[in-house]
C-alpha positions as CSV (number, residue, x, y, z in Angstrom):
1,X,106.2,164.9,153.9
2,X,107.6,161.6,152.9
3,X,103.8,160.7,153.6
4,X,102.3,162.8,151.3
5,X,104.6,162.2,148.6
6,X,103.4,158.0,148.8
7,X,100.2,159.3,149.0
8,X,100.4,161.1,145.3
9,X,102.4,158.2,144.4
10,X,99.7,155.8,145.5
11,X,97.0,157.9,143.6
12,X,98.6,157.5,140.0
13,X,99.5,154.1,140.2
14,X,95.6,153.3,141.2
15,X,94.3,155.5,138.1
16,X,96.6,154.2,135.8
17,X,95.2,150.7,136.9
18,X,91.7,152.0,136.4
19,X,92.6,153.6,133.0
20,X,94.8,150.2,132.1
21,X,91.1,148.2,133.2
22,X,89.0,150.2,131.0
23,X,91.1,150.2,128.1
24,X,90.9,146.3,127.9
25,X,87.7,145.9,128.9
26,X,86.6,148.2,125.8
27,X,88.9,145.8,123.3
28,X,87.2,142.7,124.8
29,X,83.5,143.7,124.8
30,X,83.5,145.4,121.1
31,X,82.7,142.6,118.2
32,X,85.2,142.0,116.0
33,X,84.7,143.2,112.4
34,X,82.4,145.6,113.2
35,X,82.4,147.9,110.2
36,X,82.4,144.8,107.7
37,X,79.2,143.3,109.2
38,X,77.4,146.6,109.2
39,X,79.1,147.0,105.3
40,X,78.0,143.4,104.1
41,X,74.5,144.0,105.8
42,X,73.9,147.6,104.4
43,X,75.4,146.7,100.5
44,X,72.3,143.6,100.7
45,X,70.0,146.0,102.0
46,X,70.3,148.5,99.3
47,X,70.2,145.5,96.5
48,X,67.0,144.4,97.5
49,X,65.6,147.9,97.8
50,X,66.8,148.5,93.8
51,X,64.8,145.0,93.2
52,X,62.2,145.9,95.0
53,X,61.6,149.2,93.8
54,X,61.7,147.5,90.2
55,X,59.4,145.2,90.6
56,X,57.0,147.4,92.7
57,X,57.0,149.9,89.8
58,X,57.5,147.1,87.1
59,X,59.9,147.8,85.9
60,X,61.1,143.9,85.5
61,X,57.7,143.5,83.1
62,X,58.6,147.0,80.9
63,X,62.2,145.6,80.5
64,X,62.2,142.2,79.9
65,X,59.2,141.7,78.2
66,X,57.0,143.1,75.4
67,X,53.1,143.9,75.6
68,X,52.5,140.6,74.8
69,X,54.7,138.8,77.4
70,X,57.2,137.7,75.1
71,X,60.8,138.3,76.0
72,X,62.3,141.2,74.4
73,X,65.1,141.2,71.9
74,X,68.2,142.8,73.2
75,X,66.7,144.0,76.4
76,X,69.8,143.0,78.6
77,X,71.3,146.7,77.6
78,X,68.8,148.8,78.6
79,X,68.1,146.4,81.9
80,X,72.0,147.4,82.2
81,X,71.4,151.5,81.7
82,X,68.9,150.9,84.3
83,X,70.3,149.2,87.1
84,X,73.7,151.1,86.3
85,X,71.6,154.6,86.9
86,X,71.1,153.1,90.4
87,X,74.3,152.2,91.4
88,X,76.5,154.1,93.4
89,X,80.3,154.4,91.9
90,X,82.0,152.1,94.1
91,X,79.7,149.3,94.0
92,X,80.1,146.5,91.1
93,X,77.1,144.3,90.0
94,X,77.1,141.1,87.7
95,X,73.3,139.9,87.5
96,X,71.4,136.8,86.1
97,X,67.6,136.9,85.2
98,X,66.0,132.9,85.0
99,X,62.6,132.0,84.2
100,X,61.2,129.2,86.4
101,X,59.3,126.8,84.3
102,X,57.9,123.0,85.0
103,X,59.6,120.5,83.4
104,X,57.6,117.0,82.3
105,X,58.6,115.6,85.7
106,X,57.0,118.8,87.4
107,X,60.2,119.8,89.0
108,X,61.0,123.7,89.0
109,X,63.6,124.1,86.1
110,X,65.4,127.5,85.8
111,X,65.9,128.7,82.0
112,X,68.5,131.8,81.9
113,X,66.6,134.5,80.2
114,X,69.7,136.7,79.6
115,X,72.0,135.6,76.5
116,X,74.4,139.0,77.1
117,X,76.1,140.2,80.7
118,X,74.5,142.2,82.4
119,X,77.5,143.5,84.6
120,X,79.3,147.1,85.0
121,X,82.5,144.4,85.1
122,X,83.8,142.9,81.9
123,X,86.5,141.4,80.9
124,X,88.3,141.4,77.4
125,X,86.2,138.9,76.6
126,X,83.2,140.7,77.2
127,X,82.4,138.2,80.0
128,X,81.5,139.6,83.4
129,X,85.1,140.0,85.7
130,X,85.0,137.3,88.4
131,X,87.9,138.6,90.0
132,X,87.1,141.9,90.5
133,X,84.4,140.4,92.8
134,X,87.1,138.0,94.5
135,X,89.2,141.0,95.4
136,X,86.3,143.3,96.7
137,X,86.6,143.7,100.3
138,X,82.5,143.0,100.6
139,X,80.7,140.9,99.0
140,X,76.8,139.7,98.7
141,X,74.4,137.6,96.4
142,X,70.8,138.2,96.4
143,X,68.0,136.1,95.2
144,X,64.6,137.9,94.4
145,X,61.7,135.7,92.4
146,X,59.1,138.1,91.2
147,X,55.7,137.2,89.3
148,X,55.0,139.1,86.3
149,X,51.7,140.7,85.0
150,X,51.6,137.4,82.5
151,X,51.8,134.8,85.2
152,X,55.6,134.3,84.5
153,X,58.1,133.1,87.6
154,X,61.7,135.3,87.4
155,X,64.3,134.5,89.0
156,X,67.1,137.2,90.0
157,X,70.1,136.5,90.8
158,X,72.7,140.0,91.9
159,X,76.4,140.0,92.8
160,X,77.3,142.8,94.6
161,X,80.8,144.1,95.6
162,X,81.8,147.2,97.5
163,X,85.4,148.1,96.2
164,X,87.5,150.1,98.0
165,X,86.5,148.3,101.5
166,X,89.5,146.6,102.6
C-alpha cells in the first residue's frame, strides 16, 4: 500500500518537473519584444506601400506639380487630403517633400519643396506635434526618392507613429 502511495507520489513530482521544464524553456526561447518588432516592421511596410502606390499611379506629379512641371501653389493641402484618406485612425504622419538639385560644386543639395505641414498633428502653432511622435509607442521614418515625368529628383521624407501601442 505504502508502495503504491510513493509510487503516485513519485508520478506528480516528475510531471510537475516536466511541466516546471517546459514552462521555462518556452520564456527563454521566445524573442523579446515580439509584438513591437512585428508593429515597427508592419507600420514601415504599409508607408512605403502608400508611397509607392503614389508614385506608381503619379500621383506625386498630379499633386505637386502643374502640367508644366512647375510646383503648384498651395498643393501641400490637398497632398494632406490625400495621404490623410489613406491613413488608418491610429496612425499619425508628419511628412517632408525636398527637391534634389546640383549645386555649383555638383554636390546633391536638397531644397524643401513644402512651405506648409503636411501633418494630421499640429500644434497651436500650426507646426507639426513633435511630441505626439515621442510618446507613440512605434515609431518609423521612411525615405522614398522618386523621379518625375519632368526629370525632377523628390525626396520624401514620412514620420510614422502608431498610437495606442504601448
Amino acid at each position: 500500500m505504502t508502495r503504491g502511495i510513493s509510487r503516485i507520489i513519485e508520478a506528480v513530482v516528475s510531471s510537475l518537473l516536466i511541466l516546471s521544464a517546459f514552462s521555462i524553456s518556452y520564456y527563454l526561447t521566445l524573442p523579446p519584444n515580439i509584438p513591437h518588432q512585428r508593429s515597427s516592421e508592419d507600420l514601415k511596410k504599409f508607408g512605403y506601400n502608400l508611397l509607392s502606390s503614389l508614385a506608381a499611379n503619379q500621383g506625386f506629379d498630379q499633386l505637386i506639380f502643374d502640367s508644366s512641371g512647375k510646383v503648384k501653389q498651395g498643393w501641400e493641402q490637398q497632398f494632406k487630403v490625400v495621404i490623410n484618406s489613406f491613413m488608418p485612425h491610429n496612425i499619425i504622419f508628419n511628412i517632408s517633400i525636398y527637391n534634389a538639385t546640383l549645386n555649383q560644386l555638383g554636390f546633391v543639395e536638397l531644397v524643401r519643396l513644402n512651405k506648409a505641414v503636411i501633418s494630421n498633428v499640429v500644434d497651436e502653432f500650426g507646426k507639426a506635434n513633435e511630441a505626439v511622435f515621442l510618446k507613440a509607442g512605434e515609431n518609423v521614418q521612411i525615405s522614398y526618392v522618386y523621379t518625375t515625368r519632368w526629370m525632377k529628383v523628390i525626396v520624401i521624407e514620412m514620420k510614422l507613429a502608431l498610437l495606442g501601442s504601448v
